[in-house]
C-alpha positions in Angstrom: 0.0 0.0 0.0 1.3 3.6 0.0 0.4 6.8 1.6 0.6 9.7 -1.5 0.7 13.2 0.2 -1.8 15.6 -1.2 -0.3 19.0 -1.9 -2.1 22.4 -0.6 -3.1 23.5 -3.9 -4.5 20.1 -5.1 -8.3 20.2 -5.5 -8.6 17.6 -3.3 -6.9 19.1 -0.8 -8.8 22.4 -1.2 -12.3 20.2 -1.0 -11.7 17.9 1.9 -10.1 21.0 3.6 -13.4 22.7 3.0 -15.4 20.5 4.4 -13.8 20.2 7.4 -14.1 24.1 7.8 -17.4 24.4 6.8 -19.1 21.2 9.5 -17.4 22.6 12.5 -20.2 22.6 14.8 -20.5 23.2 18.2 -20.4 20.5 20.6 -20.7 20.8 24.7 -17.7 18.9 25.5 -15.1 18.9 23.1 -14.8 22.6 21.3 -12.6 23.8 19.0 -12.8 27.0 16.5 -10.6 25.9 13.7 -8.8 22.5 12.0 -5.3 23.1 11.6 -3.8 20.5 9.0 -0.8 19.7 8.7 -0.7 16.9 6.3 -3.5 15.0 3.9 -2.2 11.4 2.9 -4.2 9.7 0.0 -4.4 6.3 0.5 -3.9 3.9 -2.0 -4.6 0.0 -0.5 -5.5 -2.8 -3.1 -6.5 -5.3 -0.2 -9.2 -2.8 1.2 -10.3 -2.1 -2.0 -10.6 -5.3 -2.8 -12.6 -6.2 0.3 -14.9 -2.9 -0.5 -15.0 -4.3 -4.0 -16.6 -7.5 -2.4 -18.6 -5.8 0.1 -20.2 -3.8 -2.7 -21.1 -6.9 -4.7 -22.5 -8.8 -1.9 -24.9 -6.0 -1.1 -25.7 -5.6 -4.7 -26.4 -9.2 -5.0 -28.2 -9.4 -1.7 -30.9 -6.5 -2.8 -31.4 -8.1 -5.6 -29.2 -6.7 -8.0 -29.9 -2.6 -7.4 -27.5 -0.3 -7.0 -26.0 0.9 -3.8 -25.7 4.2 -2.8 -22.2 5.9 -1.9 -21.3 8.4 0.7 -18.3 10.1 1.8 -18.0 10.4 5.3 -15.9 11.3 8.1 -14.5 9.1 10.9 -12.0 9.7 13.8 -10.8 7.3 15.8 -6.9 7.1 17.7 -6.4 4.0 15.0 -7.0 6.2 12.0 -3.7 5.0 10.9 -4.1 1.4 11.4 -7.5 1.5 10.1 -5.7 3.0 6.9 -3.3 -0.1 6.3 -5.5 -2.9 7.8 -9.2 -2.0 7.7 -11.9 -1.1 10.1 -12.1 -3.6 13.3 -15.4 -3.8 14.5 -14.5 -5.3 17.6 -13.4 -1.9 18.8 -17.6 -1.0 18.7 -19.0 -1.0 22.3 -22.0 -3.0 23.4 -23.5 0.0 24.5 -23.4 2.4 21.0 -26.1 4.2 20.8 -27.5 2.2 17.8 -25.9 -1.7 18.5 -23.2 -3.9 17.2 -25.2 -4.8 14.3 -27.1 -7.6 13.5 -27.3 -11.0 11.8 -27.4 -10.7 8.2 -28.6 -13.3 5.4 -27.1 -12.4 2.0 -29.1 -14.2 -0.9 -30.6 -17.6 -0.7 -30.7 -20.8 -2.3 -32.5 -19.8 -5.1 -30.6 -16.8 -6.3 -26.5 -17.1 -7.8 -25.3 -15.6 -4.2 -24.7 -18.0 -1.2 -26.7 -18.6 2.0 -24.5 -17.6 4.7 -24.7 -15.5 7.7 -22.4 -13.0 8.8 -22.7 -11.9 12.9 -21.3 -8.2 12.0 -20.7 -5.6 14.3 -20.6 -1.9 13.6 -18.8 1.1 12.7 -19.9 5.1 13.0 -19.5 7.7 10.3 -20.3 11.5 10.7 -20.5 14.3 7.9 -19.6 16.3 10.6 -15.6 16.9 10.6 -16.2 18.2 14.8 -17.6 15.5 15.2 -15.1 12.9 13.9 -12.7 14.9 16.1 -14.6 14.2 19.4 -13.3 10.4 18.7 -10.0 11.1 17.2 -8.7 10.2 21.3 -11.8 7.1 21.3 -14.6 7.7 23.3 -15.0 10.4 26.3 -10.8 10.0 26.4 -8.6 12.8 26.1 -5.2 12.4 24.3 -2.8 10.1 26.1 0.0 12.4 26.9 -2.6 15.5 28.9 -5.4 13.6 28.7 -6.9 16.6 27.3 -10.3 16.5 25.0 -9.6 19.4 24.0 -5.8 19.2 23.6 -4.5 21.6 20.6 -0.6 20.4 21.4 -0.9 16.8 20.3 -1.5 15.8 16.4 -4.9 14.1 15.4 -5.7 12.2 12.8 -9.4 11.5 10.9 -10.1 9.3 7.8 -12.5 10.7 4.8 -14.1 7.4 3.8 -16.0 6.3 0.8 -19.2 4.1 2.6 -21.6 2.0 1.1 -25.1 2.1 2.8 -27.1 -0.5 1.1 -30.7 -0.6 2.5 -31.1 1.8 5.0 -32.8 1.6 8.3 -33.9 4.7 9.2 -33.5 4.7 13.1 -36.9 6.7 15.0 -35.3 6.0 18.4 -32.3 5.3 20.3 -30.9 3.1 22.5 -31.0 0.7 19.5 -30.2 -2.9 20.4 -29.4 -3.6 16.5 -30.5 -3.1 12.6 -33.1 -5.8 11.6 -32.2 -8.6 9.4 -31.9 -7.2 6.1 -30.4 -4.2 6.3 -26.9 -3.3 5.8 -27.1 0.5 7.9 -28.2 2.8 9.9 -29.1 6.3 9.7 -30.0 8.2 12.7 -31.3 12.5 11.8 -31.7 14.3 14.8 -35.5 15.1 13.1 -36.6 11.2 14.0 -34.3 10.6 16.8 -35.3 12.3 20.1 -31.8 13.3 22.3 -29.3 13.7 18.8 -27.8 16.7 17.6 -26.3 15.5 14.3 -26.7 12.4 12.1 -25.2 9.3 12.8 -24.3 7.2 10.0 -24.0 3.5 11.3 -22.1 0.5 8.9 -22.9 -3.0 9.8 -19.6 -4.4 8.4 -16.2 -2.3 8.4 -15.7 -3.5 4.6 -18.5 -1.5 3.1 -16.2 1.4 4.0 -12.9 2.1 2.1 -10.8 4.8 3.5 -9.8 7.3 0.7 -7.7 9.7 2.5 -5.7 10.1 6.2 -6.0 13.9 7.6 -3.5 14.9 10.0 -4.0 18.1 12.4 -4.1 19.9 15.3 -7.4 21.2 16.8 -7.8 24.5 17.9 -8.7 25.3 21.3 -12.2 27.3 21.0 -11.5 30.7 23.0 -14.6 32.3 25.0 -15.4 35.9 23.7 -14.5 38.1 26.5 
């Protein structure tokens, strides 16, 4: 695999960059006012992709043939770089996620060309929300390990723009979620339907329906109170 860095003036670097500026929300605990990046890493990795290339053809196969939709999301997590050369590990999803560890999922069945086999998957959560990718970037409710500081703006940070294939969609109306029903291959939580959210959670059942596209590394900026 290799890491290609993305120069400032590449339009990539300019959109993801962007992006990042323009979802920087506020949040109650973790608060910063600005991303400052210090490095964007395109990743190129033929085994993920390979695995997403599998991923994308079982749920095609599954839903009987239809396409399935794409979306680029955000993800933070203190293994962003890991994640990057190995894949998502869903093992690192807690029991107690708002929305589950997944579910038990039957792809085809006898009397279709796809096999009758079921995967026990667990889960992995995606944000279009760059402040909100950072509020994982040390795990969960963990500051980073050397001030264990949330809002540390000293130590570097990493978050992964992801390409993310949702399948069919269950469209969550209320959370604590034990898991998706049989069937589907995500979750989508809007703070519209689900009572106590303040911005949408996008929920995979297995880590290979996401490919990570590019690494961002950065430091946040501490959010200063107006005097």
């Amino acid at each position: 695999m290799l890491f290609l860095r993305l120069s400032t003036t590449d339009d990539e670097y300019i959109r993801i960059a962007e992006w990042m500026s323009r979802t920087i929300m506020t949040h109650k605990c973790v608060r910063l006012s600005e991303f400052s990046i210090k490095q964007m890493l395109e990743i190129k990795n033929p085994v993920l992709l390979e695995r997403f290339s599998r991923s994308k053809q079982r749920i095609e196969c599954k839903n009987g043939g239809g396409s399935c939709e794409l979306v680029e999301l955000f993800h933070g997590s203190p293994f962003a770089i890991e994640i990057a050369v190995s894949g998502f590990n869903e093992q690192h999803c807690k029991e107690n996620n708002m929305f589950g560890k997944g579910n038990k999922t039957t792809i085809g069945s006898q009397r279709s060309s796809c096999k009758e086999i079921i995967l026990v998957t667990n889960c992995v959560y995606f944000t279009k929300h760059a402040s909100k990718a950072n509020q994982f970037s040390w795990g969960a409710n963990t500051g980073c390990p050397e001030h264990n500081d949330r809002n540390c703006d000293i130590c570097l940070r990493y978050l992964l723009v992801c390409s993310c294939l949702m399948g069919k969609q269950f469209r969550a109306t209320f959370q604590p979620l034990a898991a998706a029903p049989i069937g589907f291959d995500s979750i989508v939580a809007e703070p519209s339907s689900v009572k106590g959210i303040k911005y949408a959670e996008f929920v995979l059942l297995s880590g290979e329906q996401a490919l990570p596209k590019v690494l961002v590394a950065y430091h946040a900026v501490r959010y200063q109170e107006q005097e």
